[in-house]
N, CA, C and O atoms as a GROMACS GRO file, in nm:
protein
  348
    1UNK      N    1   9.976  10.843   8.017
    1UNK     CA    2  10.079  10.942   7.999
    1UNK      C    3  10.152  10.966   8.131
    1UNK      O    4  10.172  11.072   8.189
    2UNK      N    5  10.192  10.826   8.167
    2UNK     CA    6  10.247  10.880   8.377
    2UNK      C    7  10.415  10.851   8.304
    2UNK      O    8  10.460  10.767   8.226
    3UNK      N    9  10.473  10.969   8.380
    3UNK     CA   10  10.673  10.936   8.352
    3UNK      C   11  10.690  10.808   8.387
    3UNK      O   12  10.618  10.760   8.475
    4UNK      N   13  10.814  10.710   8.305
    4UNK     CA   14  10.857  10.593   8.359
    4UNK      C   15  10.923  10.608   8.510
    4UNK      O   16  10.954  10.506   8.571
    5UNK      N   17  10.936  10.698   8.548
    5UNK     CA   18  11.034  10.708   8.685
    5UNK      C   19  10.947  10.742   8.839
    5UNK      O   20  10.991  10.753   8.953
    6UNK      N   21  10.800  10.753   8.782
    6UNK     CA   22  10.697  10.780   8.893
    6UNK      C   23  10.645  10.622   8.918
    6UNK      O   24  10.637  10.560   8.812
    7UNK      N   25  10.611  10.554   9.024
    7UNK     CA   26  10.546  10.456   9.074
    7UNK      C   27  10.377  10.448   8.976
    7UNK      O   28  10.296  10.538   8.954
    8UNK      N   29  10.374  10.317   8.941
    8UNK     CA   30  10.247  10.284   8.838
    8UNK      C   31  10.143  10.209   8.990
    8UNK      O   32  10.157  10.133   9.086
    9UNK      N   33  10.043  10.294   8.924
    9UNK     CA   34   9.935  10.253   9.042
    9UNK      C   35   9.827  10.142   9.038
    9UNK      O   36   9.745  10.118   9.126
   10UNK      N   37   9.848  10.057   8.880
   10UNK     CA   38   9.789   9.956   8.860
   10UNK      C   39   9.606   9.987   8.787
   10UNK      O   40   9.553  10.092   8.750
   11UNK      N   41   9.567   9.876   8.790
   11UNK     CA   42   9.432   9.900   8.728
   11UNK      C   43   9.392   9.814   8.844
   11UNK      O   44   9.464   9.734   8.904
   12UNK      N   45   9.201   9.855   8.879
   12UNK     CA   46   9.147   9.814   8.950
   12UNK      C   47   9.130   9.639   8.950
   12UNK      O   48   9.074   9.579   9.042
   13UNK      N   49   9.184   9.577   8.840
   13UNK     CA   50   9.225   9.414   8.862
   13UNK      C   51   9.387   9.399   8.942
   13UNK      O   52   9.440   9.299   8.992
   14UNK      N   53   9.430   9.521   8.932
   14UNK     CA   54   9.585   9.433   9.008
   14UNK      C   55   9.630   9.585   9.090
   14UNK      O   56   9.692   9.689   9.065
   15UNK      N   57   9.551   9.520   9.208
   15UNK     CA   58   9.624   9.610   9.301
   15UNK      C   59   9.768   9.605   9.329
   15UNK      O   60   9.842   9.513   9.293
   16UNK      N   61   9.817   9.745   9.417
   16UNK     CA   62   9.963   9.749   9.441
   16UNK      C   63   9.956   9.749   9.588
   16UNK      O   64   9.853   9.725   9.651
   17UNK      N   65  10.082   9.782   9.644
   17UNK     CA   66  10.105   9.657   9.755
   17UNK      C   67  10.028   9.836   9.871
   17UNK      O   68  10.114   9.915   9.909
   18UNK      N   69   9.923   9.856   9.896
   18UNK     CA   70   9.860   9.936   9.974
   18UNK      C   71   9.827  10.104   9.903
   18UNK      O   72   9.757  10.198   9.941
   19UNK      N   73   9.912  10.081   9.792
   19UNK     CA   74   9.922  10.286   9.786
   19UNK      C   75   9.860  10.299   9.655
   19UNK      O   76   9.871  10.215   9.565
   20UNK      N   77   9.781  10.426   9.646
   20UNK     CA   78   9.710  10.464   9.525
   20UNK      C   79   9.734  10.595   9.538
   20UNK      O   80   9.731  10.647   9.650
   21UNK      N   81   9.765  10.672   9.414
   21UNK     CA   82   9.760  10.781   9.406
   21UNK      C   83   9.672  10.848   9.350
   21UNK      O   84   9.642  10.829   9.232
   22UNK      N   85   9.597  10.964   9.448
   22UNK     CA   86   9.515  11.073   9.440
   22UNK      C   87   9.530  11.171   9.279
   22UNK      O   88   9.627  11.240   9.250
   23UNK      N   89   9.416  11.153   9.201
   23UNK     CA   90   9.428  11.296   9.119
   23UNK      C   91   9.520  11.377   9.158
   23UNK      O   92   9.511  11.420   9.273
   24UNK      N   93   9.645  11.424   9.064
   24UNK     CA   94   9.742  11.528   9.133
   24UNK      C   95   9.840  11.529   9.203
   24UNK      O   96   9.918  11.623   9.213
   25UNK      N   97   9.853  11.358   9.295
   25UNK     CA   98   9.947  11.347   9.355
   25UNK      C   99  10.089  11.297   9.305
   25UNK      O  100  10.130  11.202   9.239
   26UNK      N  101  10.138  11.391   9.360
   26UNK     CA  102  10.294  11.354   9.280
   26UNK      C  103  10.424  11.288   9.418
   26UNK      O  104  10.459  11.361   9.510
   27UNK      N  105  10.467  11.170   9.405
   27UNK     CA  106  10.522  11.138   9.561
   27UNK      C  107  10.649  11.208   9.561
   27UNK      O  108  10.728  11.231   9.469
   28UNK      N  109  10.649  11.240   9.695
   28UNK     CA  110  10.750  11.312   9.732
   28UNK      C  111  10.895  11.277   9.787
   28UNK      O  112  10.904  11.176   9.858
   29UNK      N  113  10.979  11.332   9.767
   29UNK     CA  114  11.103  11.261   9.759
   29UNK      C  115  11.128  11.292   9.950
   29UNK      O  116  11.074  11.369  10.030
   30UNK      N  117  11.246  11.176   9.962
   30UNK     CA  118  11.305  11.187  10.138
   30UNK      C  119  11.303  11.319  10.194
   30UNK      O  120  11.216  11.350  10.276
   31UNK      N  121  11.412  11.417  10.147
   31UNK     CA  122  11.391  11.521  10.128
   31UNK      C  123  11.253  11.634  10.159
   31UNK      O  124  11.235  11.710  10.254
   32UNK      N  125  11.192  11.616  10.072
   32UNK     CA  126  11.002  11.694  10.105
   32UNK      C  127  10.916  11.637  10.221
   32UNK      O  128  10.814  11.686  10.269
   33UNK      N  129  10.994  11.501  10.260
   33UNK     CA  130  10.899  11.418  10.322
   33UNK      C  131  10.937  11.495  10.457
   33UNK      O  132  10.847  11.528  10.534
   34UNK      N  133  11.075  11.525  10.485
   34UNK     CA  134  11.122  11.531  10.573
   34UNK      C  135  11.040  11.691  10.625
   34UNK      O  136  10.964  11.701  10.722
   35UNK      N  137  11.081  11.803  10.533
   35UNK     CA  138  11.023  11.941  10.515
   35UNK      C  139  10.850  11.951  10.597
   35UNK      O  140  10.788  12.025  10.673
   36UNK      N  141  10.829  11.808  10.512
   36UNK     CA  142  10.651  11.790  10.535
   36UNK      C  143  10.645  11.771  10.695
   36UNK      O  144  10.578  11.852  10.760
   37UNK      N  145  10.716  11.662  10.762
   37UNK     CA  146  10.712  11.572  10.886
   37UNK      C  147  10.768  11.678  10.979
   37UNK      O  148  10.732  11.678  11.096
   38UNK      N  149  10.882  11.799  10.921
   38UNK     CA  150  10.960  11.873  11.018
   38UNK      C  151  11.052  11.816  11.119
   38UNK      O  152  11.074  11.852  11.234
   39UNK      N  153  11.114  11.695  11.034
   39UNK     CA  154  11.223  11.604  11.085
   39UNK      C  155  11.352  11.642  11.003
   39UNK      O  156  11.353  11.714  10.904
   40UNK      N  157  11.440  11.595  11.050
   40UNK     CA  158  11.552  11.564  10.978
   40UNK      C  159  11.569  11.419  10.852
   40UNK      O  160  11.504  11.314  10.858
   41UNK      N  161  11.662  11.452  10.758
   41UNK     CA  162  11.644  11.379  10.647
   41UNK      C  163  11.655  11.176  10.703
   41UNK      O  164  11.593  11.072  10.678
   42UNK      N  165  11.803  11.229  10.807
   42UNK     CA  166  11.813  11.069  10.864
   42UNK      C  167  11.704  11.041  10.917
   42UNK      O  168  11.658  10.932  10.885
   43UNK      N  169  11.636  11.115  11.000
   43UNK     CA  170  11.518  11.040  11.068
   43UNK      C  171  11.429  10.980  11.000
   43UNK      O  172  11.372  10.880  11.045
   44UNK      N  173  11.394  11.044  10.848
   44UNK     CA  174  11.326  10.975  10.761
   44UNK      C  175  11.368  10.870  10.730
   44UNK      O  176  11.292  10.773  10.738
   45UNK      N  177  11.519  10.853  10.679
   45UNK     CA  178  11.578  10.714  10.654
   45UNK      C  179  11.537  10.625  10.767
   45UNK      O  180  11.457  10.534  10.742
   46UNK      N  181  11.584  10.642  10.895
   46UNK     CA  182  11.545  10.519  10.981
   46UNK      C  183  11.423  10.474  11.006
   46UNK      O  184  11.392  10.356  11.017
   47UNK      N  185  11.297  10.634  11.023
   47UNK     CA  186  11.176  10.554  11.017
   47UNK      C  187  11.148  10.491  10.886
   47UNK      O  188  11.035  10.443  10.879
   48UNK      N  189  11.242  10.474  10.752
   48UNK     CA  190  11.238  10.388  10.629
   48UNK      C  191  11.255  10.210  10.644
   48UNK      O  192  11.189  10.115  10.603
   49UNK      N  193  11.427  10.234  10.759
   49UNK     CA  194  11.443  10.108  10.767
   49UNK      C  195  11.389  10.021  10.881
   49UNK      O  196  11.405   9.900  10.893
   50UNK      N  197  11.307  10.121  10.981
   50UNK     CA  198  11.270  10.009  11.071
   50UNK      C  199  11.089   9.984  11.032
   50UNK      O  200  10.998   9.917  11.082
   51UNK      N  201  11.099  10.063  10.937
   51UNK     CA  202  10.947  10.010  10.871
   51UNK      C  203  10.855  10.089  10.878
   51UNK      O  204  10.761  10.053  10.807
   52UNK      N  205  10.830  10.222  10.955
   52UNK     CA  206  10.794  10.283  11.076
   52UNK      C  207  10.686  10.372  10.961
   52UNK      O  208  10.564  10.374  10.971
   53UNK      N  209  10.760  10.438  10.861
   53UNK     CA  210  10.673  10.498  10.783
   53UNK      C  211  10.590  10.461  10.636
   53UNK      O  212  10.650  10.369  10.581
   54UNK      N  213  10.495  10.497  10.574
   54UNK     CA  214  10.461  10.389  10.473
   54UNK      C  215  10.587  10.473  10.374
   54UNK      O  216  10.638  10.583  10.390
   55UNK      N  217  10.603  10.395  10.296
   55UNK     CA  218  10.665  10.443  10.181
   55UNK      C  219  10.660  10.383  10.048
   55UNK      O  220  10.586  10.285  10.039
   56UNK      N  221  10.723  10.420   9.943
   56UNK     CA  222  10.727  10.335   9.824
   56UNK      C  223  10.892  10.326   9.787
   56UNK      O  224  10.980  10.400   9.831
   57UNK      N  225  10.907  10.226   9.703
   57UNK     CA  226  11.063  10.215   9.642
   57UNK      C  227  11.022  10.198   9.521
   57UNK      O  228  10.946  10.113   9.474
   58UNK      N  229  11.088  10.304   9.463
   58UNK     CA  230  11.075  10.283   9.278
   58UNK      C  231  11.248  10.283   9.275
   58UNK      O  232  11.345  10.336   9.328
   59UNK      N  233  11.200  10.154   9.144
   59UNK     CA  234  11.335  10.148   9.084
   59UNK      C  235  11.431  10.040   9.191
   59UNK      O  236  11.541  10.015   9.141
   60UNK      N  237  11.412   9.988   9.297
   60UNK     CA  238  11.390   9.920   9.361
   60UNK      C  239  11.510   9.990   9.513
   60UNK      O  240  11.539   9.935   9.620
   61UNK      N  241  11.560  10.151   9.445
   61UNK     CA  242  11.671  10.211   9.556
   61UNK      C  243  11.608  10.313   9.590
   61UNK      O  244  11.609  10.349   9.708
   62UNK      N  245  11.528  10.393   9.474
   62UNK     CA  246  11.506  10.526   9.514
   62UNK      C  247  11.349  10.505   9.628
   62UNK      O  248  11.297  10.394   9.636
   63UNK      N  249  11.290  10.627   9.708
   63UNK     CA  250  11.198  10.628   9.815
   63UNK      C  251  11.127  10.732   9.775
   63UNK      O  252  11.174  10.842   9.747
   64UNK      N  253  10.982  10.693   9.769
   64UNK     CA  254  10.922  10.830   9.771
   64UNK      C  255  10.783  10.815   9.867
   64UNK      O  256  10.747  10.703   9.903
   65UNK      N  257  10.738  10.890   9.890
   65UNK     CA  258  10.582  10.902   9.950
   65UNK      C  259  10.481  10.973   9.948
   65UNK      O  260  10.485  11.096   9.952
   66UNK      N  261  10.364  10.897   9.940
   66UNK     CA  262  10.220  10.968   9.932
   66UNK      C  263  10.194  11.031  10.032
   66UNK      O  264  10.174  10.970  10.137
   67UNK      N  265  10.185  11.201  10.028
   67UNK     CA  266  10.114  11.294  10.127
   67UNK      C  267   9.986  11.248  10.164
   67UNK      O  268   9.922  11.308  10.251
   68UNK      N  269   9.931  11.121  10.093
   68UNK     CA  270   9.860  11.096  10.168
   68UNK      C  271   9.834  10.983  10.250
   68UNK      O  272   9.733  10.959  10.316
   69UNK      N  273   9.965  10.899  10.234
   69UNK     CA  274   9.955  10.842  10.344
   69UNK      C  275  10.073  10.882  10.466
   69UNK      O  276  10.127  10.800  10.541
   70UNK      N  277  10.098  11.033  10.465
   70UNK     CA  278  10.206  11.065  10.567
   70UNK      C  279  10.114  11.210  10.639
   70UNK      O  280  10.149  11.284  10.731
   71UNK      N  281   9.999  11.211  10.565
   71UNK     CA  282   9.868  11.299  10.707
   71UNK      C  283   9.876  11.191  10.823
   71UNK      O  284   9.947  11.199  10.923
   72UNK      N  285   9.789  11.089  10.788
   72UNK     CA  286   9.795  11.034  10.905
   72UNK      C  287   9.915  11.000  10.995
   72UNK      O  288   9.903  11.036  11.112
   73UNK      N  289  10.024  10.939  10.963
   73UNK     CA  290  10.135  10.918  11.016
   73UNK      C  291  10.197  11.060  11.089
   73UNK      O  292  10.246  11.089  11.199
   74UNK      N  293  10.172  11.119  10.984
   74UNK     CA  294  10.170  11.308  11.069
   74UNK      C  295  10.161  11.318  11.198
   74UNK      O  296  10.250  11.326  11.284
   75UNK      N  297   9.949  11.317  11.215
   75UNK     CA  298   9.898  11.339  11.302
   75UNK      C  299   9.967  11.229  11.403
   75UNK      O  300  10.057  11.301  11.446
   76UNK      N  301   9.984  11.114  11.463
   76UNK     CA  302  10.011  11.067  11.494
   76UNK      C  303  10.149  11.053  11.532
   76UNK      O  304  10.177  10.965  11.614
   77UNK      N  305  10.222  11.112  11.495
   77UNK     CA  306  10.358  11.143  11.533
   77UNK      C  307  10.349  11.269  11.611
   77UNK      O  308  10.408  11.290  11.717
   78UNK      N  309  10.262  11.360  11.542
   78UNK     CA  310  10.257  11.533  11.616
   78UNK      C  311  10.206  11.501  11.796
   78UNK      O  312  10.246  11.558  11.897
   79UNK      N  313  10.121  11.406  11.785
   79UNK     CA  314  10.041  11.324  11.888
   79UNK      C  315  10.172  11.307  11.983
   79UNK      O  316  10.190  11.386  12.075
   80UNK      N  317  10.265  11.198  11.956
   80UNK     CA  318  10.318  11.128  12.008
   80UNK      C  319  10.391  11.249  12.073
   80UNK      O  320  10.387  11.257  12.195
   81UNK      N  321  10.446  11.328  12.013
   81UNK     CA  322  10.565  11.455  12.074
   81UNK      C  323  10.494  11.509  12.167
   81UNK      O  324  10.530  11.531  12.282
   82UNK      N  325  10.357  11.539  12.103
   82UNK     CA  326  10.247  11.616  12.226
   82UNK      C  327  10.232  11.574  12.353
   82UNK      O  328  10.200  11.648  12.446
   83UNK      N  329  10.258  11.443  12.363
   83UNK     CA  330  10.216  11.371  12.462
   83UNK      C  331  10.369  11.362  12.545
   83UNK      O  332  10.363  11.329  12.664
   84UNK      N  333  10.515  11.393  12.480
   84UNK     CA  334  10.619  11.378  12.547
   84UNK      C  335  10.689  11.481  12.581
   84UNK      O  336  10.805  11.459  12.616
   85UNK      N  337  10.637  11.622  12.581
   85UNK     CA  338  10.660  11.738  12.623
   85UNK      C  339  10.650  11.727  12.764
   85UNK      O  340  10.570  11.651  12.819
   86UNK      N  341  10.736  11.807  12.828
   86UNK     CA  342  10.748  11.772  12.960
   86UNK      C  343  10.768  11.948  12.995
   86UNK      O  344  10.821  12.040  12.932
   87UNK      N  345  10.680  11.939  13.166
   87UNK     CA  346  10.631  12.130  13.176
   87UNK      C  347  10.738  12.183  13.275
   87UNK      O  348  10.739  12.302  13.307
   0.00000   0.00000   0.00000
């Protein structure tokens, strides 16, 4: 019973290309991702096109992403700023 317009996560014979979704998880559009990351919407686009963040393409235009694979990318970005603050 998953909407045609949400990403299909496969059966344990045919994996998908890294992403599974969690009980509950619903991916989040550029937009939320951005809200989530506390970036701006372009910045999401470019970390889209230079590869930078995981993401998914449904439909083969639209972008969405798993909160859970944008914790880690999170932490690791929060990291990176932490480390480029200057006193």
């Amino acid at each position: 019973m998953s909407p045609k317009h949400l990403p299909q996560t496969g059966s344990a014979d045919t994996p998908t290309a890294g992403f599974s979704l969690l009980p509950g998880e619903v991916p989040l559009t550029v937009r939320d991702a951005a809200v989530y990351l506390g970036v701006s919407i372009q910045t999401v686009y470019l970390w889209v096109e230079r590869k930078q963040i995981p993401h998914l393409r449904v439909m083969g235009r639209n972008i969405r992403f798993l909160k859970s694979d944008l914790e880690p990318f999170r932490a690791t970005f929060k990291q990176e700023v932490g480390i480029a603050k200057t006193e």
